[in-house]
N, C-alpha and C positions, 0 to 999 in steps of 0.2 A: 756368265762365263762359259761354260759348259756342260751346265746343267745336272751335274752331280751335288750331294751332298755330304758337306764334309765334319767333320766335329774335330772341335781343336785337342784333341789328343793325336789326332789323323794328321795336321797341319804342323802341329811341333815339332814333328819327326823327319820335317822338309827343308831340303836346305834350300833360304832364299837369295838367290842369285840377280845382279843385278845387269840386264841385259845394255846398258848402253856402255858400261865398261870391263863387264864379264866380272867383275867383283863378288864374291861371293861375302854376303853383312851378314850370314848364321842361322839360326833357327828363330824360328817364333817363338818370343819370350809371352807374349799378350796380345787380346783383340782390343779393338775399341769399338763399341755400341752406341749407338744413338740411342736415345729412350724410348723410341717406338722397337728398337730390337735388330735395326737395321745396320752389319756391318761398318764402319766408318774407314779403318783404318787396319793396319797390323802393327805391332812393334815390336823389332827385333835390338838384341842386347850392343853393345858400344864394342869397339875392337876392345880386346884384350891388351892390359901391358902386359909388359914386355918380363917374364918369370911371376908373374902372379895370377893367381887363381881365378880375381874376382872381373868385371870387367870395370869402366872407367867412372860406370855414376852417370853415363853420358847411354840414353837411347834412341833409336833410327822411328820416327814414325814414318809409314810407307802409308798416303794415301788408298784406300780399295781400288779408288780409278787409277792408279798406277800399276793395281795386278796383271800382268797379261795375260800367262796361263798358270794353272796350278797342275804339275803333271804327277806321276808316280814317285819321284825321289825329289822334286824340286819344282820351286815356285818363284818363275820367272815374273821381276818386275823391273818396271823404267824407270829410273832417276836418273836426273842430271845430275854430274857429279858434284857440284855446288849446292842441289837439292838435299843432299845425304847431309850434310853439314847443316843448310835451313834447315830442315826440320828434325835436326836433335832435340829432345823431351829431354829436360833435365831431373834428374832424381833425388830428391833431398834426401 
């Protein structure tokens, strides 16, 4: 990407934006690793209802290859709006 490096206490703290509909899906809840160590994925928490605290049980996995950039306050990536929805991670 841009050849910094970052550590996910650095990444949590970024709001992820989602550039094909300017949506902003929240902060990095979690990575996902391959077992060689290699990034996979991010995944951010499920919209909030609506007067509660928690969020829905429901989370966004964002391919890596969907990051585009990762800047100072935020980390733009691409989903198709249908793709936000594919690829919910459901939480037992």
């Amino acid at each position: 990407m841009n050849g910094i490096d970052y550590t996910f206490c650095e990444l949590r703290e970024k709001t992820v934006v989602n550039v094909a509909d300017g949506k902003q899906l929240g902060r990095i809840a979690d990575i996902a690793l391959h077992c060689s160590g290699r990034v996979v994925g991010v995944i951010v928490p499920g919209e909030k209802k609506f007067f509660k605290n928690f969020t829905t049980g429901d989370s966004i996995f964002i391919p890596w290859k969907n990051v585009i950039k990762i800047g100072d306050d935020v980390i733009l990536v691409e989903l198709c709006p249908i793709d936000v929805t594919d690829c919910a991670v459901r939480n037992n």
